[in-house]
PDB file of N, CA, C and O in Angstrom:
ATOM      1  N   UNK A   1     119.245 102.603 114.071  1.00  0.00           N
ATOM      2  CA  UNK A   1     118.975 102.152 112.725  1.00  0.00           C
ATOM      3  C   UNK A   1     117.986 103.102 112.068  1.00  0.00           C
ATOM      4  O   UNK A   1     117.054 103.574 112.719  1.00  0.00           O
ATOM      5  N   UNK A   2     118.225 103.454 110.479  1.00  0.00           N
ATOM      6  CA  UNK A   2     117.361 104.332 109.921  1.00  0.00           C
ATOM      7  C   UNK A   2     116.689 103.104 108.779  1.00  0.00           C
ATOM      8  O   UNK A   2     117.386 102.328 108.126  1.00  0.00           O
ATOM      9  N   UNK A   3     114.785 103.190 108.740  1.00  0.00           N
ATOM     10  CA  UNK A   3     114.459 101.879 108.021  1.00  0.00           C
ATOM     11  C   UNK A   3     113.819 103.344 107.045  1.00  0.00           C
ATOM     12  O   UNK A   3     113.281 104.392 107.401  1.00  0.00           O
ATOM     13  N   UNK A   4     114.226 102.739 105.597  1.00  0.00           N
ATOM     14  CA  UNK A   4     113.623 103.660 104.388  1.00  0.00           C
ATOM     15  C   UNK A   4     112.389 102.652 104.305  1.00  0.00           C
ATOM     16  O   UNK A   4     112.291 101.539 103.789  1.00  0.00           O
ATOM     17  N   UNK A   5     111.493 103.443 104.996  1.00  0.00           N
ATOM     18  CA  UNK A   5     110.253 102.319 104.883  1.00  0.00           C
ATOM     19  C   UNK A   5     109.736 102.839 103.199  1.00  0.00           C
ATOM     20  O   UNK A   5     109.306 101.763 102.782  1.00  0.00           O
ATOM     21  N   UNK A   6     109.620 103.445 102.503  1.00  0.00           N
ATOM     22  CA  UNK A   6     108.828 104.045 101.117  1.00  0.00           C
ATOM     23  C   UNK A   6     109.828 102.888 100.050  1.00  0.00           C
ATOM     24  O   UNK A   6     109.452 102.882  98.878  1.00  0.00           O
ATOM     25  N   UNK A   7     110.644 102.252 100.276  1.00  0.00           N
ATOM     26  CA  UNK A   7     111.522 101.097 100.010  1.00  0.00           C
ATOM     27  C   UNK A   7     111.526  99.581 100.389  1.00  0.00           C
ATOM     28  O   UNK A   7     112.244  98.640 100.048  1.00  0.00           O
ATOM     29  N   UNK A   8     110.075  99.744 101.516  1.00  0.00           N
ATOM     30  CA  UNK A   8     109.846  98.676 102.100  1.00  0.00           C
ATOM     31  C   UNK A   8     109.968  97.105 101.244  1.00  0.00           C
ATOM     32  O   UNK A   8     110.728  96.185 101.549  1.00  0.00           O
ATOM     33  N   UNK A   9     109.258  97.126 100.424  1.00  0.00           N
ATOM     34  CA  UNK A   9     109.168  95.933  99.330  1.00  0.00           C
ATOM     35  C   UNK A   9     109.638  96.019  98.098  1.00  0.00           C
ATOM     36  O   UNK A   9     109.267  95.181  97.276  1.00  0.00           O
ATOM     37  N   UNK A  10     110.599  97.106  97.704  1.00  0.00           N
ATOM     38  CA  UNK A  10     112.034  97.024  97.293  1.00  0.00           C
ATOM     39  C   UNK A  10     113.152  97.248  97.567  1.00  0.00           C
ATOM     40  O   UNK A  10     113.576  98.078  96.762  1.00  0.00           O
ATOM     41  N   UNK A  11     113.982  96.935  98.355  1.00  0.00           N
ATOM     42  CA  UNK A  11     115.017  96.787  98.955  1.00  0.00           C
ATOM     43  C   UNK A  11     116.036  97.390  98.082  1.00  0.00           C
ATOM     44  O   UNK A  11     116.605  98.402  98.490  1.00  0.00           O
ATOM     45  N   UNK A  12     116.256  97.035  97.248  1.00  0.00           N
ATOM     46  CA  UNK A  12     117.253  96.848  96.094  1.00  0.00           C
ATOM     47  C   UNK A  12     117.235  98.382  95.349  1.00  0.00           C
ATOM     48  O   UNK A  12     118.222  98.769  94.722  1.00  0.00           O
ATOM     49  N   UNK A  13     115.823  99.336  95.506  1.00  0.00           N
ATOM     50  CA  UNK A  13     115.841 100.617  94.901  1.00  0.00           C
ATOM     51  C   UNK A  13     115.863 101.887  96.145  1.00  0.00           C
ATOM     52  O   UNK A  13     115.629 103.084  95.977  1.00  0.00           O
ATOM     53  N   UNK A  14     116.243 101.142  97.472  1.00  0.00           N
ATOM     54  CA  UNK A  14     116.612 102.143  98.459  1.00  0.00           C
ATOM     55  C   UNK A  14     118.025 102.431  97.944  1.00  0.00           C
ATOM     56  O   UNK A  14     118.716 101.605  97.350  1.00  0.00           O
ATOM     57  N   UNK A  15     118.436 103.873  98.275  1.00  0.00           N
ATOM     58  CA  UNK A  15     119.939 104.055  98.439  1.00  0.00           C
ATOM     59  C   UNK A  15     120.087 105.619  99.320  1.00  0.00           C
ATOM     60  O   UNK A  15     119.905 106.782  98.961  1.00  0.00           O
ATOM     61  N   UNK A  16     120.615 104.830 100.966  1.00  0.00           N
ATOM     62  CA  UNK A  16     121.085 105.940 101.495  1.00  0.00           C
ATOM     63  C   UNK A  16     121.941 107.184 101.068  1.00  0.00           C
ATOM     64  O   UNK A  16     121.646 108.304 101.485  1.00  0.00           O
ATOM     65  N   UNK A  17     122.723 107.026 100.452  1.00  0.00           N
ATOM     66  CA  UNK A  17     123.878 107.829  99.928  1.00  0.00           C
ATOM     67  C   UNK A  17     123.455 108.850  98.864  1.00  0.00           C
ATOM     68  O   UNK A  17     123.939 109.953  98.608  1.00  0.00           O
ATOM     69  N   UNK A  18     122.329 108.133  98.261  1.00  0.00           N
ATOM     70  CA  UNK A  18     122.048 108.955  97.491  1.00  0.00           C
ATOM     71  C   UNK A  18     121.178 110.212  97.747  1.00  0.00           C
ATOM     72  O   UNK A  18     120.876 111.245  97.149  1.00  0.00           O
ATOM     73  N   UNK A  19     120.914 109.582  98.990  1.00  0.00           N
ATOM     74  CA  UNK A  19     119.356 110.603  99.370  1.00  0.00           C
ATOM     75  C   UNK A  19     119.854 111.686 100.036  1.00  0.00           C
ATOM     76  O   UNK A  19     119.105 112.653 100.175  1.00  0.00           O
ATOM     77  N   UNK A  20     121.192 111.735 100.570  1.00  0.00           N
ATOM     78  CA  UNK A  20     121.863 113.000 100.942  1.00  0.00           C
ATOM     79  C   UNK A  20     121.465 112.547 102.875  1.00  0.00           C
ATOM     80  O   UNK A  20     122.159 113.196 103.657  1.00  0.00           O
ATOM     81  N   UNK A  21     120.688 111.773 103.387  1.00  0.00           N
ATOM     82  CA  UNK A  21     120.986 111.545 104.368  1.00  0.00           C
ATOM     83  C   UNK A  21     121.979 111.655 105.408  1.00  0.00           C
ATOM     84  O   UNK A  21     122.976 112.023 104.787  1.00  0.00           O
ATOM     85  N   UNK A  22     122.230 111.576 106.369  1.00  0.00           N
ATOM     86  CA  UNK A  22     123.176 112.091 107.320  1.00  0.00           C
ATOM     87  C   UNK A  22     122.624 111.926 109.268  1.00  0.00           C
ATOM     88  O   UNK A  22     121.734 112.602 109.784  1.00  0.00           O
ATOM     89  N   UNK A  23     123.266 111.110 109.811  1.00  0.00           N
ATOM     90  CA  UNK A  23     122.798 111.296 111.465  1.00  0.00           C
ATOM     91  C   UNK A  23     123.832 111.673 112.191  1.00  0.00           C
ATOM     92  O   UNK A  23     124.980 111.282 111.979  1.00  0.00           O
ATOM     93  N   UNK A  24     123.481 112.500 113.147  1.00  0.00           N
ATOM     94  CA  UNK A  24     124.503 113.467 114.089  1.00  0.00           C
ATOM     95  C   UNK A  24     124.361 112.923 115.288  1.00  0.00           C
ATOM     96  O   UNK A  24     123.199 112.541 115.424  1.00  0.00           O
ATOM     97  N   UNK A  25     125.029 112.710 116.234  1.00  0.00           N
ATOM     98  CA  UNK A  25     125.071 112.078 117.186  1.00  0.00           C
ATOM     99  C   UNK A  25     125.415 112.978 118.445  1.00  0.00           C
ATOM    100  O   UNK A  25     126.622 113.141 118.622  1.00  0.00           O
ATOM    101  N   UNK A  26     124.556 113.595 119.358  1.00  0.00           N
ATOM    102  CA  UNK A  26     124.985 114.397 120.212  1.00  0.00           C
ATOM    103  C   UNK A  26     124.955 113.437 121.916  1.00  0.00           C
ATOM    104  O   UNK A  26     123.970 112.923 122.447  1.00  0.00           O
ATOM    105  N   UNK A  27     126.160 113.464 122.339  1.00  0.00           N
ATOM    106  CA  UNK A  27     126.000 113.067 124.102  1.00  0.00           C
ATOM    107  C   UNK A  27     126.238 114.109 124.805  1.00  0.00           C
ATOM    108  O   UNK A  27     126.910 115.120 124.598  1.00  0.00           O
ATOM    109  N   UNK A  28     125.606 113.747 125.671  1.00  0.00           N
ATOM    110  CA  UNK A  28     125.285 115.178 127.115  1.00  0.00           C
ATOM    111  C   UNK A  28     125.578 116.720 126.245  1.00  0.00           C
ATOM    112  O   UNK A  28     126.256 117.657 126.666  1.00  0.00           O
ATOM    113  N   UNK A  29     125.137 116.672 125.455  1.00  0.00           N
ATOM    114  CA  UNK A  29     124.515 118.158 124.557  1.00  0.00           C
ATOM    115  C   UNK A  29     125.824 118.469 123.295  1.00  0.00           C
ATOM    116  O   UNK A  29     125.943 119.453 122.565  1.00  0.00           O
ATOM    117  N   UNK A  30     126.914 116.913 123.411  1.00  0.00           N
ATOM    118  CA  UNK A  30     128.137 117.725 123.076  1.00  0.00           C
ATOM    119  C   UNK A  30     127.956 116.835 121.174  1.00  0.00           C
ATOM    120  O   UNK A  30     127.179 115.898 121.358  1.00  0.00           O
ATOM    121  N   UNK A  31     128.311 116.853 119.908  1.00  0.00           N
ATOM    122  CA  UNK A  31     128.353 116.431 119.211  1.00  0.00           C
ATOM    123  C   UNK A  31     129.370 115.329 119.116  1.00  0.00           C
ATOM    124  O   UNK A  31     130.536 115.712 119.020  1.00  0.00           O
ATOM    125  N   UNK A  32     129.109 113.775 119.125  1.00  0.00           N
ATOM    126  CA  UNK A  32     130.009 112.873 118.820  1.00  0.00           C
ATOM    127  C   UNK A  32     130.456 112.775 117.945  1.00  0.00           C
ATOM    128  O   UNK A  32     131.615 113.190 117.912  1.00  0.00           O
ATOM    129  N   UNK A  33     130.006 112.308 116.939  1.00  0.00           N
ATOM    130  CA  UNK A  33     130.063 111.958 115.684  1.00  0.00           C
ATOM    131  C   UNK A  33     128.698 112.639 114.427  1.00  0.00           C
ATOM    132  O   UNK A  33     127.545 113.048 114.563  1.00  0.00           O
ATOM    133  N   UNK A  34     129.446 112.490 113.497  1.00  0.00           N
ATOM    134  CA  UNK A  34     128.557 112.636 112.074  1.00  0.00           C
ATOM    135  C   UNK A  34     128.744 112.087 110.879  1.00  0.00           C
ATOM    136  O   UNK A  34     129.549 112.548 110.070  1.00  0.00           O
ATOM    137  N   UNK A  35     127.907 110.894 110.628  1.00  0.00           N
ATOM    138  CA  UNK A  35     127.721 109.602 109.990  1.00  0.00           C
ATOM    139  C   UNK A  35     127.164 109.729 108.746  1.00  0.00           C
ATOM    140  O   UNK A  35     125.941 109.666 108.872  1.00  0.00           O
ATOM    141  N   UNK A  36     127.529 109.897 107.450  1.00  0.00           N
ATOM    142  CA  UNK A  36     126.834 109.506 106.458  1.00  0.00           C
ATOM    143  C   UNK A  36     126.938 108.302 106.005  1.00  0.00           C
ATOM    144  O   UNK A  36     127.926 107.624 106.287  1.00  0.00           O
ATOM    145  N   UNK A  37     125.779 107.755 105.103  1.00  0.00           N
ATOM    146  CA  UNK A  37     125.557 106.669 104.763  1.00  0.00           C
ATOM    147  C   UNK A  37     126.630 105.934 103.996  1.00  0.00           C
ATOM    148  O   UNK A  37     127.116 106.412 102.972  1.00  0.00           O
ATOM    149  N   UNK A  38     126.956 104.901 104.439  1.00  0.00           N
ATOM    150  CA  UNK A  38     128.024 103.984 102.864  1.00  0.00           C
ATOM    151  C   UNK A  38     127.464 104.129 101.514  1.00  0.00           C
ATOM    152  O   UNK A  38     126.274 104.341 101.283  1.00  0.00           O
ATOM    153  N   UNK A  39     128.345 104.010 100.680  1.00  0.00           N
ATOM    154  CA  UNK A  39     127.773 103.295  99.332  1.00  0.00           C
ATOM    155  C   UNK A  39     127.051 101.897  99.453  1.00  0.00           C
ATOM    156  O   UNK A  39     127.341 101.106 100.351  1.00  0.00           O
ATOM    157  N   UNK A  40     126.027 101.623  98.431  1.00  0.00           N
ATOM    158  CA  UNK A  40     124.971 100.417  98.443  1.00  0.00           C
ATOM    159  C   UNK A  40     123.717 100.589  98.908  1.00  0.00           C
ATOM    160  O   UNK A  40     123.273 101.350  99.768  1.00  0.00           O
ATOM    161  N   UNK A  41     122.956  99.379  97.889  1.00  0.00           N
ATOM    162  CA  UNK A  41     121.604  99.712  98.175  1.00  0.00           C
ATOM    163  C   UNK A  41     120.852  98.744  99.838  1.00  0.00           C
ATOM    164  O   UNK A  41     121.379  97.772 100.379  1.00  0.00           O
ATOM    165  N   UNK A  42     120.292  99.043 100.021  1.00  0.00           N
ATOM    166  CA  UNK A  42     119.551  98.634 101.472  1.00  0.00           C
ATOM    167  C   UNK A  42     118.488  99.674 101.804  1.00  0.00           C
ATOM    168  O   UNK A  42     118.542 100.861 101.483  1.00  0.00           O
ATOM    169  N   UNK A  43     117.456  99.040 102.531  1.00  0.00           N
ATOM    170  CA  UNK A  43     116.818  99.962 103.094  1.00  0.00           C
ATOM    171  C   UNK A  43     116.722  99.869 104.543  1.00  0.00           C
ATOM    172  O   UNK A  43     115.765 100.397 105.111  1.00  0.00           O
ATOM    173  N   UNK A  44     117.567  99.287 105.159  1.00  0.00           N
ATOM    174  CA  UNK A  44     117.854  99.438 106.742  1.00  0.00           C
ATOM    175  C   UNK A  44     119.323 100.122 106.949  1.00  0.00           C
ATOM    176  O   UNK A  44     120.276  99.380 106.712  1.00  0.00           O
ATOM    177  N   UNK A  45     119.574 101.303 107.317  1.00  0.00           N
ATOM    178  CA  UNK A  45     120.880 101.805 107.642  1.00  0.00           C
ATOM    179  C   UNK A  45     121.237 101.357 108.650  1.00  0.00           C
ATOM    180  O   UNK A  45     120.624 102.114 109.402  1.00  0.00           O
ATOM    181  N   UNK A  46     122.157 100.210 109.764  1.00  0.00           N
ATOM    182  CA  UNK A  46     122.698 100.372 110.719  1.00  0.00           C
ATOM    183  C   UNK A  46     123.894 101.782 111.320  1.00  0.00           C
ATOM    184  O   UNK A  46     125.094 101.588 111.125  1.00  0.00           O
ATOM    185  N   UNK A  47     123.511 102.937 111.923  1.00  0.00           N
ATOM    186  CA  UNK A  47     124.386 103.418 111.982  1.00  0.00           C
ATOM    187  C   UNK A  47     125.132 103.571 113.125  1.00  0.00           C
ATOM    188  O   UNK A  47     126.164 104.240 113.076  1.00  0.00           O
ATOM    189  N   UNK A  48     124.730 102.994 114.263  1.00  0.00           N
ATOM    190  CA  UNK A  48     125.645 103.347 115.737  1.00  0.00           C
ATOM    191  C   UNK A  48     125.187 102.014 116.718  1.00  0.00           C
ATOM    192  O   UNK A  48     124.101 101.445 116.597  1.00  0.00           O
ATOM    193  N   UNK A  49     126.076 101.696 117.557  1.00  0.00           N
ATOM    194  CA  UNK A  49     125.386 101.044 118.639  1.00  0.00           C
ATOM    195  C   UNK A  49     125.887 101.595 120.093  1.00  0.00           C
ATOM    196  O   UNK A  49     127.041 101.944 120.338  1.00  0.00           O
ATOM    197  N   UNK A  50     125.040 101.602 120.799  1.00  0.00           N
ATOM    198  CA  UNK A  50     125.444 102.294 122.461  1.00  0.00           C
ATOM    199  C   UNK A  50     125.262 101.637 123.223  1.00  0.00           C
ATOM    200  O   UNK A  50     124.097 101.357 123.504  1.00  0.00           O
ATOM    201  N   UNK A  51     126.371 101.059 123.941  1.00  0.00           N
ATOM    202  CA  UNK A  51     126.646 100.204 124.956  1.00  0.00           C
ATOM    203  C   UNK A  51     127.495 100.248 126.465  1.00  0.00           C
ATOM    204  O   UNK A  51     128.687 100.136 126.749  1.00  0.00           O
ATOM    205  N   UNK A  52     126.320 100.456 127.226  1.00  0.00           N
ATOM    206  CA  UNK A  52     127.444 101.156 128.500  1.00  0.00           C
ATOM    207  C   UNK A  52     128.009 102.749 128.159  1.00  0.00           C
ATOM    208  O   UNK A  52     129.201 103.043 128.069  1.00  0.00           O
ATOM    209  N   UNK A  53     127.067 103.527 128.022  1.00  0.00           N
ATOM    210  CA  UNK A  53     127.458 105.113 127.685  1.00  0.00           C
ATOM    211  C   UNK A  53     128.699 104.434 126.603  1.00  0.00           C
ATOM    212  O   UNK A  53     129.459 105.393 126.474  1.00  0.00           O
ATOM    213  N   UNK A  54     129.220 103.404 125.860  1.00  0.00           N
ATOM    214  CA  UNK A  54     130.178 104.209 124.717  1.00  0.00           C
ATOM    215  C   UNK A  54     129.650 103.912 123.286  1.00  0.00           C
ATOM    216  O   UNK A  54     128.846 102.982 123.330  1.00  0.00           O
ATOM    217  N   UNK A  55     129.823 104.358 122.134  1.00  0.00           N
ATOM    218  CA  UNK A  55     129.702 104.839 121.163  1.00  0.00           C
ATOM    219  C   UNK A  55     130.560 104.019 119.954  1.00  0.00           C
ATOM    220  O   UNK A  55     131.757 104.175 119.716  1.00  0.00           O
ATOM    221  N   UNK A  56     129.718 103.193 119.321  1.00  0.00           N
ATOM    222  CA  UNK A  56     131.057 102.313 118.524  1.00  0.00           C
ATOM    223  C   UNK A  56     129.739 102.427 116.779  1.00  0.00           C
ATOM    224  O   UNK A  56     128.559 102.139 116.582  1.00  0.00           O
ATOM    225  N   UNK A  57     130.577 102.851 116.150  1.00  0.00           N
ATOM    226  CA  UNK A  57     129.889 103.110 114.787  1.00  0.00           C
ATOM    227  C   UNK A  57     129.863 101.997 114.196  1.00  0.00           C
ATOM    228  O   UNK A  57     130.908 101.349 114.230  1.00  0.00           O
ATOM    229  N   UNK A  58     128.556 101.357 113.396  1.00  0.00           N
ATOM    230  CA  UNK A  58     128.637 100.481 112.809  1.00  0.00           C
ATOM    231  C   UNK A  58     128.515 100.984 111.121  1.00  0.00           C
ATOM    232  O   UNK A  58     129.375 100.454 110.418  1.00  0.00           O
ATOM    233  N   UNK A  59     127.919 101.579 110.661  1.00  0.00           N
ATOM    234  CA  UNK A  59     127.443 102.377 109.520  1.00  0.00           C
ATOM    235  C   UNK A  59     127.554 101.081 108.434  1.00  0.00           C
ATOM    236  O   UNK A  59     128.611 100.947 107.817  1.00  0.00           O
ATOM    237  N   UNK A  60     126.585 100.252 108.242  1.00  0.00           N
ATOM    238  CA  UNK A  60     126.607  99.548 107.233  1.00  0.00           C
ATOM    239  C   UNK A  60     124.931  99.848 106.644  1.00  0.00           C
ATOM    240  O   UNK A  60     124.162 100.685 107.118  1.00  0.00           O
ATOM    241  N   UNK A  61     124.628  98.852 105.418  1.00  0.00           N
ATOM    242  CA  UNK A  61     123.264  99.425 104.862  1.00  0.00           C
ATOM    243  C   UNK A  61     123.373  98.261 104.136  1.00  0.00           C
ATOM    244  O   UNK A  61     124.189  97.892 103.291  1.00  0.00           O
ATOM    245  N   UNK A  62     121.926  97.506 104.856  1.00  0.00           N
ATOM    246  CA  UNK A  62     121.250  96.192 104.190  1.00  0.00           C
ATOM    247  C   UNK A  62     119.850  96.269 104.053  1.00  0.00           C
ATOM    248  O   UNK A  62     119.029  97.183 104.132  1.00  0.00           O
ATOM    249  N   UNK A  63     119.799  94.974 103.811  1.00  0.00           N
ATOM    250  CA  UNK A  63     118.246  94.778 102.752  1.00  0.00           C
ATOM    251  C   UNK A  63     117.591  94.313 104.298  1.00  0.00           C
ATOM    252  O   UNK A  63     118.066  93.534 105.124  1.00  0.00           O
ATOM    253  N   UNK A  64     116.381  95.068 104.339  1.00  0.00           N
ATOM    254  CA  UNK A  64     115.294  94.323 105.271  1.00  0.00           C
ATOM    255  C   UNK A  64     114.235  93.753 104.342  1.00  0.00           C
ATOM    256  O   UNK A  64     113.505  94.437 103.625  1.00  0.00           O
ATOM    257  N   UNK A  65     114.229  92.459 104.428  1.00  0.00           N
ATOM    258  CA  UNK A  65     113.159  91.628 103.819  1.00  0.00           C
ATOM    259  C   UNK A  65     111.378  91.547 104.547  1.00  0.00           C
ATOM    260  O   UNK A  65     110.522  90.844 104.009  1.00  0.00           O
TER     261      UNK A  65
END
């Protein structure tokens, strides 16, 4: 998860997408994936979850209150 903390106590004026953001995902040195942000405002990016060495993208972007 990426938290736009400078958005902390406005939620609503974070926007990943806009900020040109981007996370790269490397396993055992090799590149998995490369994730940019959805459209919408949030300032918590969910972008990956790893479970048992595999790799399942979540890439959504909500409000942390």
């Amino acid at each position: 998860m990426v938290d736009d903390y400078t958005h902390h106590h406005r939620p609503g004026a974070a926007n990943f997408l806009k900020s040109g953001a981007r996370v790269l995902v490397y396993m055992d040195g090799v590149l998995k994936a490369q994730v940019l942000p959805p459209s919408g405002t949030g300032n918590l990016w969910s972008v990956f979850v790893l479970r048992q060495g595999k790799l399942k993208l979540v890439n959504k972007v909500s409000r942390l209150r």
